[in-house]
C-alpha positions as CSV (number, residue, x, y, z in Angstrom):
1,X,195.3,65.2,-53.7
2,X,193.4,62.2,-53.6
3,X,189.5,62.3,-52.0
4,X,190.3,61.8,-48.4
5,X,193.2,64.1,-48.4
6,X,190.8,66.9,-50.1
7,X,187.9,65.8,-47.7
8,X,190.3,66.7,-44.6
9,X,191.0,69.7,-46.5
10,X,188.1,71.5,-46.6
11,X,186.4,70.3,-43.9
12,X,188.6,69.4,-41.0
13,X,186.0,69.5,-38.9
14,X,182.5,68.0,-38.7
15,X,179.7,69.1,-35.9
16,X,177.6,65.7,-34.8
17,X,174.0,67.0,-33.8
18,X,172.2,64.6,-31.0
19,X,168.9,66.6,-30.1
20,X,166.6,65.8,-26.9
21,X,168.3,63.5,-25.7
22,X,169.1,60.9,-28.4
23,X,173.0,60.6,-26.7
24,X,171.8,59.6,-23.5
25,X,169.1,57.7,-24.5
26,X,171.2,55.6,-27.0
27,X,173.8,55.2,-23.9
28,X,171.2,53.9,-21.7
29,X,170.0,51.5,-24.3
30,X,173.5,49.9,-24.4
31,X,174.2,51.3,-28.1
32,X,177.1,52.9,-27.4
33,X,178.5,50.8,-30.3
34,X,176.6,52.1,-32.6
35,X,177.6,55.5,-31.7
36,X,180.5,54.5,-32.1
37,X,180.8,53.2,-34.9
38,X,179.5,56.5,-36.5
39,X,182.0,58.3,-34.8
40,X,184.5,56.2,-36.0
41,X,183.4,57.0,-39.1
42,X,183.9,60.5,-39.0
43,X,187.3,60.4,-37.4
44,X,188.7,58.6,-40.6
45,X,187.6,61.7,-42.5
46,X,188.1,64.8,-40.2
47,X,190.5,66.0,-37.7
48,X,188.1,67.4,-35.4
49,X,184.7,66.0,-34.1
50,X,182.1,68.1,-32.4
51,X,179.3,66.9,-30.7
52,X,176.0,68.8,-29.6
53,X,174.3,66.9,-27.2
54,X,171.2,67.5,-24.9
55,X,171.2,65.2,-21.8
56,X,173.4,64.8,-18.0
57,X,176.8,64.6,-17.3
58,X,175.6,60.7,-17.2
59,X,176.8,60.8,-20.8
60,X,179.6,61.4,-20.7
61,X,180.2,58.7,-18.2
62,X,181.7,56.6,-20.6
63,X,185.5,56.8,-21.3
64,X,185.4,55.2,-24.8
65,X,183.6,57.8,-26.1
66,X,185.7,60.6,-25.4
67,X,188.7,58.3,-26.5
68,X,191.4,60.4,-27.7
69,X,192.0,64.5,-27.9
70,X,189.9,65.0,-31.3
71,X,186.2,64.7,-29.9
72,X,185.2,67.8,-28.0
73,X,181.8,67.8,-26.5
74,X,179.0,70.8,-26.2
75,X,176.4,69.6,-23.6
76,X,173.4,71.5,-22.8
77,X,173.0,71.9,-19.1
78,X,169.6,70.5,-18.1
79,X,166.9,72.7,-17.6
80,X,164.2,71.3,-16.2
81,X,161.8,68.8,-17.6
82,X,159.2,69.7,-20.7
83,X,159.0,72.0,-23.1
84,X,161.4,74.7,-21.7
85,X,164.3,72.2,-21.9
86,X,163.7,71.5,-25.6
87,X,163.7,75.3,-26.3
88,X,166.5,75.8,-23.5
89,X,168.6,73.1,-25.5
90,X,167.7,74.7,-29.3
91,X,168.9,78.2,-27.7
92,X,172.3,76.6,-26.8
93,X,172.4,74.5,-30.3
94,X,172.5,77.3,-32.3
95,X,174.6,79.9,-30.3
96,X,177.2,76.4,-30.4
97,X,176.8,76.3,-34.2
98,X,177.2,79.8,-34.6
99,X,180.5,79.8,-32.8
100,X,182.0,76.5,-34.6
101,X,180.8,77.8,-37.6
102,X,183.6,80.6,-37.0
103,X,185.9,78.9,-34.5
104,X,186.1,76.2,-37.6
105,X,185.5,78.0,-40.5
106,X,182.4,76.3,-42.2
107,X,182.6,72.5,-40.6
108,X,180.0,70.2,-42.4
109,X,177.3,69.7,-40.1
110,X,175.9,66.5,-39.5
111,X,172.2,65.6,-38.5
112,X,170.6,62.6,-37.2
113,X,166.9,63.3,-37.2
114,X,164.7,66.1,-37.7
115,X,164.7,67.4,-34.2
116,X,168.6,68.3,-35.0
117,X,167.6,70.2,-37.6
118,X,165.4,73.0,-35.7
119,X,169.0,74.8,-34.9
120,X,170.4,74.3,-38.2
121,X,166.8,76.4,-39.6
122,X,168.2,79.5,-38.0
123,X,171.4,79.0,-39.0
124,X,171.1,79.1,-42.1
125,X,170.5,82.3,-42.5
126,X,173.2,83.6,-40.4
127,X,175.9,81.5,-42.6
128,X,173.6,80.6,-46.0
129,X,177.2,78.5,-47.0
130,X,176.4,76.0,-44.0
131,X,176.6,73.0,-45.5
132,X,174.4,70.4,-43.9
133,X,173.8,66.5,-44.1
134,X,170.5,65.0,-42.5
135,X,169.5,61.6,-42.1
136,X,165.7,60.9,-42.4
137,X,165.0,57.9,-40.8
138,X,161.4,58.1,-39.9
139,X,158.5,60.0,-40.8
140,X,158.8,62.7,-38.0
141,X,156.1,64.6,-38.2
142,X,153.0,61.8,-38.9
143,X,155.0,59.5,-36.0
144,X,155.3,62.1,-33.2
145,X,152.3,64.1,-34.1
146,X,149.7,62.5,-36.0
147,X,147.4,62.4,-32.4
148,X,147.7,66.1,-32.1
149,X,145.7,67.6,-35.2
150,X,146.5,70.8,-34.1
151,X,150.4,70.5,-34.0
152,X,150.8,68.4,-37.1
153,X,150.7,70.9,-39.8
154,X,153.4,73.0,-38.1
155,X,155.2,69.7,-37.5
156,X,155.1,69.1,-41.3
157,X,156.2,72.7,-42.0
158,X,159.3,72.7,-40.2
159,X,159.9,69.0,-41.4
160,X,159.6,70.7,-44.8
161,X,162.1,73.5,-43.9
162,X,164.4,70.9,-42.2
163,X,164.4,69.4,-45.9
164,X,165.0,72.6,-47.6
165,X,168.1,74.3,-45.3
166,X,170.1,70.6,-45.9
167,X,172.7,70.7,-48.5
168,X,171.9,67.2,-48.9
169,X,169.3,64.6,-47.3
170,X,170.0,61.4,-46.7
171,X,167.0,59.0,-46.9
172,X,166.8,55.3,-46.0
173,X,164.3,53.8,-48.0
174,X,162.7,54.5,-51.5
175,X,159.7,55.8,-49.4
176,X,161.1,58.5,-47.5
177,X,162.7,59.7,-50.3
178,X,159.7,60.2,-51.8
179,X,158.9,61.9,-48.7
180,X,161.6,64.3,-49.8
181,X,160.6,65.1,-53.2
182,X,157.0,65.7,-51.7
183,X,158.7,68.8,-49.9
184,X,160.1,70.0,-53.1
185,X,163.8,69.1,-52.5
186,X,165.0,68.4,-55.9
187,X,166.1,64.9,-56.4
188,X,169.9,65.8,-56.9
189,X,170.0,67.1,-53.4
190,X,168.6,63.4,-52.2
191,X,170.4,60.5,-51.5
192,X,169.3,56.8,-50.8
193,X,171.6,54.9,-48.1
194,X,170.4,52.7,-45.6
195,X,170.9,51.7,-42.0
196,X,174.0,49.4,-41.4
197,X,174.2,46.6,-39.3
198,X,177.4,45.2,-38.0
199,X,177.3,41.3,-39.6
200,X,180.5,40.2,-37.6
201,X,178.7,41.0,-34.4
202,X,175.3,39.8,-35.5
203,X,176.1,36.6,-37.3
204,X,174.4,32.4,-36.9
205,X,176.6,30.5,-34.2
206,X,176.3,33.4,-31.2
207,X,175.7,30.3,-28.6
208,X,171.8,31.0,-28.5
209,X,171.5,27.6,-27.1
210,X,172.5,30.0,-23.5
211,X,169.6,32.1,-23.5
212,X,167.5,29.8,-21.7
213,X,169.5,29.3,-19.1
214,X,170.1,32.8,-18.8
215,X,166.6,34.4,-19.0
216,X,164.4,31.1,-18.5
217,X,162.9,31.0,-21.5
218,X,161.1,28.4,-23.3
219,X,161.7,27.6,-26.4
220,X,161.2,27.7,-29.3
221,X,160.2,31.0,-29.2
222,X,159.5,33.8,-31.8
223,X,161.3,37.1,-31.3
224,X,160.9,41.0,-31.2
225,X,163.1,43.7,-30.6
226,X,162.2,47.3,-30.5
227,X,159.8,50.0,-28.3
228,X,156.7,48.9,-27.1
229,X,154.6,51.8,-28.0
230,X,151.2,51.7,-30.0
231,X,152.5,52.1,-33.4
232,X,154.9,48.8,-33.0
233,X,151.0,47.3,-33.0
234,X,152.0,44.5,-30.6
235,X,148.6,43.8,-29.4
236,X,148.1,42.5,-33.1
237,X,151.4,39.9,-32.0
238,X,150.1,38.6,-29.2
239,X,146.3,37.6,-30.0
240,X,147.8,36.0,-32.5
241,X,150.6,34.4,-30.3
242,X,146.9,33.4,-28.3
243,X,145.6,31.4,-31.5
244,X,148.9,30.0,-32.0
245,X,149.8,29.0,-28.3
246,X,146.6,26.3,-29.1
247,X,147.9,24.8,-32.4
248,X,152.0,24.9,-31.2
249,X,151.8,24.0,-27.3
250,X,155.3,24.8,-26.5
251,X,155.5,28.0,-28.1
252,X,157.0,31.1,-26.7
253,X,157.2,35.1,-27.6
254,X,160.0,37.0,-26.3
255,X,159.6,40.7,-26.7
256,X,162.4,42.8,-25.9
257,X,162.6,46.4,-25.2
258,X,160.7,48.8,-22.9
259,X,158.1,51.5,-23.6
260,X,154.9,53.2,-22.1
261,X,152.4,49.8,-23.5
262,X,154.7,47.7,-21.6
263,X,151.5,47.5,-18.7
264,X,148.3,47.5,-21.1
265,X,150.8,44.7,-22.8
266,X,150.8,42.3,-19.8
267,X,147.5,42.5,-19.0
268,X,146.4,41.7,-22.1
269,X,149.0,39.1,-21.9
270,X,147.0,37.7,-19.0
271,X,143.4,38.1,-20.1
272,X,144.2,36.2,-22.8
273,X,145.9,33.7,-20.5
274,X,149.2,33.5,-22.7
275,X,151.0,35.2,-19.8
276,X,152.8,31.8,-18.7
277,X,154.4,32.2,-22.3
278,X,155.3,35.3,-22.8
279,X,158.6,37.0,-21.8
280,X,159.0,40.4,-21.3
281,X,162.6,41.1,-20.9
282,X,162.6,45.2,-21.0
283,X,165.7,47.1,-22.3
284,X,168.7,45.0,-22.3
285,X,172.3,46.2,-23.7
286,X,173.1,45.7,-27.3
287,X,175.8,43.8,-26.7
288,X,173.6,40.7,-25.1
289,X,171.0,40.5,-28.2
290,X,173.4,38.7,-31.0
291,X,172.5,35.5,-28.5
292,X,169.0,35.9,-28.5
293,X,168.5,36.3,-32.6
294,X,170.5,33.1,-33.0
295,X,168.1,31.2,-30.3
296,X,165.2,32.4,-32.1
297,X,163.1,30.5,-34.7
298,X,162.0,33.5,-36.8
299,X,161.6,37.8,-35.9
300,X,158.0,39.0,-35.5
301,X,157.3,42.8,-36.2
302,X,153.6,43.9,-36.8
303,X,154.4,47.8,-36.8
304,X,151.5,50.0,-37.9
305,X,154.4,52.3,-39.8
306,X,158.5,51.8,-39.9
307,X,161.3,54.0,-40.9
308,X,163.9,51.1,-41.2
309,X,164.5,49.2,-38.1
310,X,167.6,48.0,-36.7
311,X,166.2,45.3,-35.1
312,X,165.3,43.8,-38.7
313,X,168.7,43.8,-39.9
314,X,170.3,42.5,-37.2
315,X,167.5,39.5,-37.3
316,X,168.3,39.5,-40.9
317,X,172.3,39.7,-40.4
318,X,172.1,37.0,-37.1
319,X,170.4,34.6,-40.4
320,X,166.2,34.6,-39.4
321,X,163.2,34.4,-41.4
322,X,161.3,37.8,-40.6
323,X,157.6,38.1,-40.4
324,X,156.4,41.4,-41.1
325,X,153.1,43.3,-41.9
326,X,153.1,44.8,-45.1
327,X,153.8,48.2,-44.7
328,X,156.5,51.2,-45.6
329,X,159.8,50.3,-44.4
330,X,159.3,47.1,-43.6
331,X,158.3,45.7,-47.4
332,X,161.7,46.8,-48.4
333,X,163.1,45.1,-46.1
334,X,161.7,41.6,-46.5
335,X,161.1,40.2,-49.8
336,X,157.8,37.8,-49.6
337,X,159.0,34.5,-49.9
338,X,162.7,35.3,-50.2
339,X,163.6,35.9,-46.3
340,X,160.5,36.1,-44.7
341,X,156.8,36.8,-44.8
342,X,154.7,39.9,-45.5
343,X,151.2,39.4,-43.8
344,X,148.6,41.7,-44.5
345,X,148.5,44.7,-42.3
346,X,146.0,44.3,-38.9
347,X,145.2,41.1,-40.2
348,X,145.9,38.6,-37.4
349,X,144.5,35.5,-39.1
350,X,147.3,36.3,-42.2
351,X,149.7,36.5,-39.7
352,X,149.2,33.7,-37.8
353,X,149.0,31.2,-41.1
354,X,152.6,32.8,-42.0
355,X,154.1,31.9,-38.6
356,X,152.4,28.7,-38.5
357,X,153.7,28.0,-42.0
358,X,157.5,28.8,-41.2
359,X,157.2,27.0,-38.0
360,X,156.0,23.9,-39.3
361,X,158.6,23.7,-41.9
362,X,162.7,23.7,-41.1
363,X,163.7,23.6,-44.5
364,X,161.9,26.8,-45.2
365,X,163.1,28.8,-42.3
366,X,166.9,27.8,-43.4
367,X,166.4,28.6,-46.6
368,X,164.7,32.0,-45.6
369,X,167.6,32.9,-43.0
370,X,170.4,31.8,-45.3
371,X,168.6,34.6,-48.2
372,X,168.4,37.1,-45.1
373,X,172.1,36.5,-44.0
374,X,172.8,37.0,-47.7
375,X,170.9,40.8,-48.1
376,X,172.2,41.8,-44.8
377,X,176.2,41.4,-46.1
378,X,175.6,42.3,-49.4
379,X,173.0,45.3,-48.6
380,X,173.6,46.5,-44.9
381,X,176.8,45.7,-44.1
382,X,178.5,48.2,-41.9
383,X,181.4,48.6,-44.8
384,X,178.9,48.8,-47.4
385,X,176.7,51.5,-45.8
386,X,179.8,53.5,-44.6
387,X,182.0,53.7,-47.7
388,X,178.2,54.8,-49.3
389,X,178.3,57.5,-46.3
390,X,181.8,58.5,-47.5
391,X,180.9,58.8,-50.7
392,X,179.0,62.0,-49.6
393,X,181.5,63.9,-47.7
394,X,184.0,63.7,-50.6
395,X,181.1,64.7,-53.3
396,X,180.9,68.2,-50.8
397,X,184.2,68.2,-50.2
398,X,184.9,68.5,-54.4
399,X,182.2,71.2,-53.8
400,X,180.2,69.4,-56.3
């Protein structure tokens, strides 16, 4: 029996965990893709997928992702907004687990943030042989509750349990994992794979000569993808942008994405009178960004705190020079020099000497993109990140 055919053997079934939300929001962010790619995944593995999900019947609005009779899906019925939802949606979570753990007989349980993990806690010791994988991508507790000092203990206390009731944790960056061990997981319950980016759909040549047409911009312009929320630090982005807009008249920022400083964001855009130059595009579906990467002269982040963006390897796979601030998550991703340039965190006048410097200079932002293009095959390609992904179901399946 080789490790695939064992892997279907003892679990034939796996049980996907979207808390909150995270289907639908994904959906309406046009990644459908990338769910499906991870579901893809899966179904080369097992012969069943289940998928707990909190969200509307909007979801499920989309035929591709129920393609096929092996995907079942468990939706919580929505309850209302706040905080009885989230414990409306937990309730259901676990009573779901708790009959696929018998209807299946021990699936392997997959996680995808912490939040997915507050069912799984119960669980556990219900059926102590759950086996459990959970991907850490960010640090939960500091991110969502650092403003509240009240909450973040407990939020660190059940991030700590979350750690401890995995059978294994997957971490994305050398930092996080040290996050791990800080909780006392032992280091052979711990393993390090990245995100994955798909490099034939995020490749140089997508026809971002197009863009301008499309969306009226002016170019050149520098590029950011993501939320715009407070810890993205884009205020630090755009007084810089302000200095620059004098020194590189024809200059433009494009920031792409949507979030609750999307407001405070334009006015400041206006009171410092860059507003004529900056493009705020909102949310737009995955599928339209590969154009806008390849019409961009370099990607911008100035995040206060990262778990391991997206947005940076597809920059990174689409062949751009990334500027980033020197901080956890994003240091690993950008090698000072290499493919980009590390500017000293809050430090606008580093930042805009780095963009400056890779404007001015055409030779270095090939040379920088080529070296990016290069990491994101060799590093984050989808098949390199997956058959690393595989490697951990068959290492559980062998009961190891």
């Amino acid at each position: 029996m080789n490790l695939q055919q064992k892997a279907s053997h003892q679990f034939r079934s796996v049980v996907v965990i979207f808390s909150n939300g995270t289907l639908l929001d994904q959906i309406k962010k046009g990644e459908l893709e990338i769910l499906q790619g991870r579901l893809r995944l899966l179904a080369d593995l097992f012969d069943r997928i289940h998928i707990i999900c909190h969200g509307s019947p909007v979801a499920l609005a989309s035929p591709d992702l129920l393609t096929g009779d092996r995907i079942s899906i468990h939706q919580a019925p929505y309850a209302g907004q706040g905080a009885f939802n989230k414990i409306f949606f937990l309730i259901y979570a676990f009573l779901s687990l708790v009959r696929l753990q018998r209807q299946e007989r021990g699936p392997l349980i997959r996680v995808y943030g912490i939040p997915g993990m507050m069912p799984v806690i119960p669980l556990s010791y219900v059926f102590p042989s759950a086996r459990t994988v959970l991907s850490y991508h960010y640090h939960w507790s500091i991110q969502r509750f650092s403003r509240y000092k009240t909450m973040l203990p407990l939020a660190q206390k059940l991030e700590g349990m979350a750690f401890k009731k995995a059978r294994l944790v997957i971490a994305l960056t050398e930092e996080l994992k040290t996050a791990v061990l800080r909780a006392g997981v032992p280091e052979s319950r711990i393993r390090l794979i990245p995100n994955w980016v798909d490099t034939d759909q995020f490749r140089p040549g997508q026809k971002g000569r197009d863009v301008e047409a499309t969306y009226g911009f002016h170019r050149p312009f520098l590029l950011y993808v993501g939320r715009l929320h407070a810890i993205k630090n884009l205020e630090m982005c755009l007084r810089a942008f302000a200095r620059l807009r004098n020194r590189l008249d024809a200059l433009s920022l494009v920031l792409v994405g949507d979030g609750d400083q999307k407001a405070s964001l334009m006015a400041l855009a206006s009171r410092l009178e860059i507003a004529d130059r900056v493009f705020f595009t909102g949310s737009l579906p995955h599928k339209d960004l590969p154009p806008l990467y390849d019409a961009a002269e370099a990607f911008v982040i100035t995040s206060r705190m990262e778990g391991q963006p997206k947005a940076v390897l597809e920059a990174m796979a689409s062949g751009k020079p990334i500027i980033a601030s020197d901080v956890p998550g994003l240091r690993e991703l950008v090698r000072n020099g290499g493919n980009g340039m590390l500017v000293r965190y809050d430090d606008i006048d580093s930042l805009v000497e780095a963009i400056a410097v890779i404007l001015r200079d055409a030779d270095l932002r090939r040379r920088l993109g080529v070296a990016s293009r290069r990491m994101a095959v060799e590093e984050f390609s989808k098949e390199v990140v997956f058959a690393q992904e595989k490697a951990v179901y068959f290492e559980l399946a062998s009961g190891r």
